[in-house]
C-alpha atoms as one frame of an Amber mdcrd trajectory, in Angstrom:
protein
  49.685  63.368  21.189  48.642  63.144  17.527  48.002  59.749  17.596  45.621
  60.029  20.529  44.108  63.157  18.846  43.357  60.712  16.007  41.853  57.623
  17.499  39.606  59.903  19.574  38.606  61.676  16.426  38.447  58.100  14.328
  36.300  56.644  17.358  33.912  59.191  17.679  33.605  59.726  13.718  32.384
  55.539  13.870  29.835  56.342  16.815  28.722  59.307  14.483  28.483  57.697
  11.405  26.954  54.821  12.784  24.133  57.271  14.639  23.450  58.448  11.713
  22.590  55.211  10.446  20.662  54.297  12.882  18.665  57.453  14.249  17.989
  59.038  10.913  15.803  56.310   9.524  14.225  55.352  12.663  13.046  58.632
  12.981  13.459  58.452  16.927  14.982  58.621  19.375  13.444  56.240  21.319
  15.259  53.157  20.106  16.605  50.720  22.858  18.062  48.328  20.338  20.498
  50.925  18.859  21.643  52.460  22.265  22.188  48.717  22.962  24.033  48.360
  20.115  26.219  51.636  19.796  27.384  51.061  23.572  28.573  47.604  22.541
  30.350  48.461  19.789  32.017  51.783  21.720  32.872  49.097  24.390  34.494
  46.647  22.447  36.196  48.607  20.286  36.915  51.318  22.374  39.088  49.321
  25.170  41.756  47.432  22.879  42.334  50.692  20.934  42.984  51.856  24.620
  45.257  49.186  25.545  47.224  49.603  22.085  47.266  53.109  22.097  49.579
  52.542  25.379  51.026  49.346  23.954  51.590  49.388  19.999  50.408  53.052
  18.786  51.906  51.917  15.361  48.698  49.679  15.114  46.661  51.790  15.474
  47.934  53.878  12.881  47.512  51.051  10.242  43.999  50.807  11.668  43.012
  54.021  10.713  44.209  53.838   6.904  41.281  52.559   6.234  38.786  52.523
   3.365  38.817  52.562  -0.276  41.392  55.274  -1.030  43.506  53.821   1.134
  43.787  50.346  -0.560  46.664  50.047  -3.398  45.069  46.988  -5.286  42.713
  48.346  -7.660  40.096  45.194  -6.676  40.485  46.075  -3.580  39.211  49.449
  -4.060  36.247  48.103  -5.903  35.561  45.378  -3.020  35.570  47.851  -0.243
  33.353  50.125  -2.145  30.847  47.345  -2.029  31.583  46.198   1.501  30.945
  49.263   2.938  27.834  50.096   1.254  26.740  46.770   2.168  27.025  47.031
   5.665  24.973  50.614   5.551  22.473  49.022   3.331  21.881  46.501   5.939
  21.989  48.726   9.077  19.380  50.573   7.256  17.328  48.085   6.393  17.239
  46.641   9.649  16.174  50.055  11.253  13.234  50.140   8.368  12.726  46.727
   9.943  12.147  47.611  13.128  10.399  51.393  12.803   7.544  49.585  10.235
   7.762  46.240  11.510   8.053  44.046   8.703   9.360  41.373  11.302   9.103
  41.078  15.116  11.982  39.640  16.943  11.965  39.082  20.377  14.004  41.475
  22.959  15.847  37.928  23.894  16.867  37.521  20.284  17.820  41.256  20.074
  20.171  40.167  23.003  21.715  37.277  21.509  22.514  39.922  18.220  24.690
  42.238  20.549  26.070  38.990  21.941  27.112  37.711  18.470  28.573  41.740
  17.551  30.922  41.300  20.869  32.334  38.243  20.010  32.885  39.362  16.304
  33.841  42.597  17.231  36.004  41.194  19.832  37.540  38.506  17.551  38.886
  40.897  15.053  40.057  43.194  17.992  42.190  40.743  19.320  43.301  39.866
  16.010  45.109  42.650  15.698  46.762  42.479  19.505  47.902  38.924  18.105
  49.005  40.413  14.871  50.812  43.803  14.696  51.044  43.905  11.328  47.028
  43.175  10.708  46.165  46.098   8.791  42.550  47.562   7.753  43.732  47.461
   3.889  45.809  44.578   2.025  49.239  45.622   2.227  52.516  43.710   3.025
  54.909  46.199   4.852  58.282  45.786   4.399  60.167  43.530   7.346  56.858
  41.775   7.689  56.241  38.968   9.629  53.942  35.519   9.053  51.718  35.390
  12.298  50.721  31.802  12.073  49.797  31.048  15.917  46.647  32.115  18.218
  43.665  32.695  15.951  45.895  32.389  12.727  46.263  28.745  14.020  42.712
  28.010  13.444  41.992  30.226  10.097  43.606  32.187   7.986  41.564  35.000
   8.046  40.454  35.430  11.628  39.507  38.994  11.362  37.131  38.427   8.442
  35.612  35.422  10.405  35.034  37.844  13.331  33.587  40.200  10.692  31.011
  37.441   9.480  29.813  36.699  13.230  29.539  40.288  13.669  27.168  40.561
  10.327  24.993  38.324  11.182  24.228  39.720  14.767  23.939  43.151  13.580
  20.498  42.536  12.045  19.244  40.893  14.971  20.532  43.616  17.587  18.421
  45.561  15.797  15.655  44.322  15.785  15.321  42.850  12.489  14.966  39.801
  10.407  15.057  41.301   7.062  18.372  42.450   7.927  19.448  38.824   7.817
  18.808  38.781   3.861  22.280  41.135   3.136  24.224  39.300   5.199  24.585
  36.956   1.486  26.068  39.504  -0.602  27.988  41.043   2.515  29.708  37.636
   2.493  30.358  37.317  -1.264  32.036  40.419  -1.312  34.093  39.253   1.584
  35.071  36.372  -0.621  36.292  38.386  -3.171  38.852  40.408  -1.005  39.893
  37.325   0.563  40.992  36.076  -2.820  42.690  38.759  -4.110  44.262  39.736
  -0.563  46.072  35.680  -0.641  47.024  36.223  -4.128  48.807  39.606  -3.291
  50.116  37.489   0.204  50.924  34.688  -1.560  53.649  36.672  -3.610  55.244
  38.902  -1.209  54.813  37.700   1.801  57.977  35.298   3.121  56.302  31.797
   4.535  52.786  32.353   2.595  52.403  29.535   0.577  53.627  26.846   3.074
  51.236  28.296   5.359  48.133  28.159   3.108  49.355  24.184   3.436  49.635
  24.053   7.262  46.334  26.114   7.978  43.401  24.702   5.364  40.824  27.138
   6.227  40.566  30.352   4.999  37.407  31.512   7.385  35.381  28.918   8.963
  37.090  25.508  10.142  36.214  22.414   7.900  34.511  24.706   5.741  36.219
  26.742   3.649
């Protein structure tokens, strides 16, 4: 019962936060492009912490240790300081976007953005049905197991490249071009944690190394 008590409460605190974000500096309510976007984001989110919550509540759990005072590495508690204000800095400035219209983007485009926050959205969800020991901070748990098939087959971050896809639609599903200019430093400070998290992988995590060989790719294939 607690653990249902808490992904409610963790699910709804997202929808909150992220209304916040969106309905604040819009100034209105009257916003189709961030109605669009919040139900997408409930949906796809919503459903796998559904099917987990009946399947693998223990995931969820590591789910919701998330943030920087949950992270042990002292980088890493830097890095998700910057992370997160980078994703509010460019929700924000894609609602400024839209409510003074520094760009115009077509509903069709606005579209394609939600499209693009599914399939990231849904990428990293399914990362973590693939994965029960994918965790929202960089930890290695004791009895851990190397997941090296599925999505781990093609990168070895699959979440984070789910993450990227879903940056760059966010902008876009909402309306906004000038959103598209954070997406830069969102992604440098991805690189940063993805570093530091193989180094800490790398040295207690059984398997690691060898698979750092097998799978190339940290986040895009044939690119890096």
């Amino acid at each position: 019962m607690r653990t249902i008590l808490r992904t409610v409460l963790f699910g709804v605190a997202g929808l909150v936060v992220f209304g916040l974000l969106l309905f604040v500096p819009a100034g209105t309510f009257d916003y189709w492009q961030a109605w669009l976007f919040l139900a997408v984001f409930a949906l796809i989110t919503w459903i796998p912490s559904i099917y987990l919550l009946r399947t693998n509540p223990a995931v969820l759990k590591r789910r919701m240790r998330a943030g920087p005072t949950a992270e042990t590495r002292p980088v890493q508690k830097v890095v998700m300081v910057f992370a997160l204000a980078s994703l509010a800095a460019m929700t924000v400035v894609s609602v400024l976007d839209h409510r003074f219209g520094w760009s115009r983007v077509p509903a069709a485009i606005s579209l394609v953005g939600d499209l693009l926050v599914a399939c990231g959205l849904g990428a990293a969800m399914l990362v973590i049905i693939q994965n029960s020991y994918a965790a929202a901070t960089v930890t290695v748990e004791a009895g851990q197991k190397l997941v090296c098939t599925g999505l781990y087959g093609l990168v070895r971050h699959p979440m984070y490249t789910g993450n990227v896809i879903m940056m760059v639609g966010l902008p876009l599903a909402l309306g906004s071009y000038s959103g598209l200019l954070l997406v830069p430093p969102s992604l440098l400070t991805l690189v940063f944690r993805i570093l530091d998290e193989e180094k800490a992988l790398a040295e207690e995590l059984d398997g690691y190394r060898a698979y750092m060989q097998q799978v190339r790719y940290r986040l895009v294939p044939h690119v890096w």
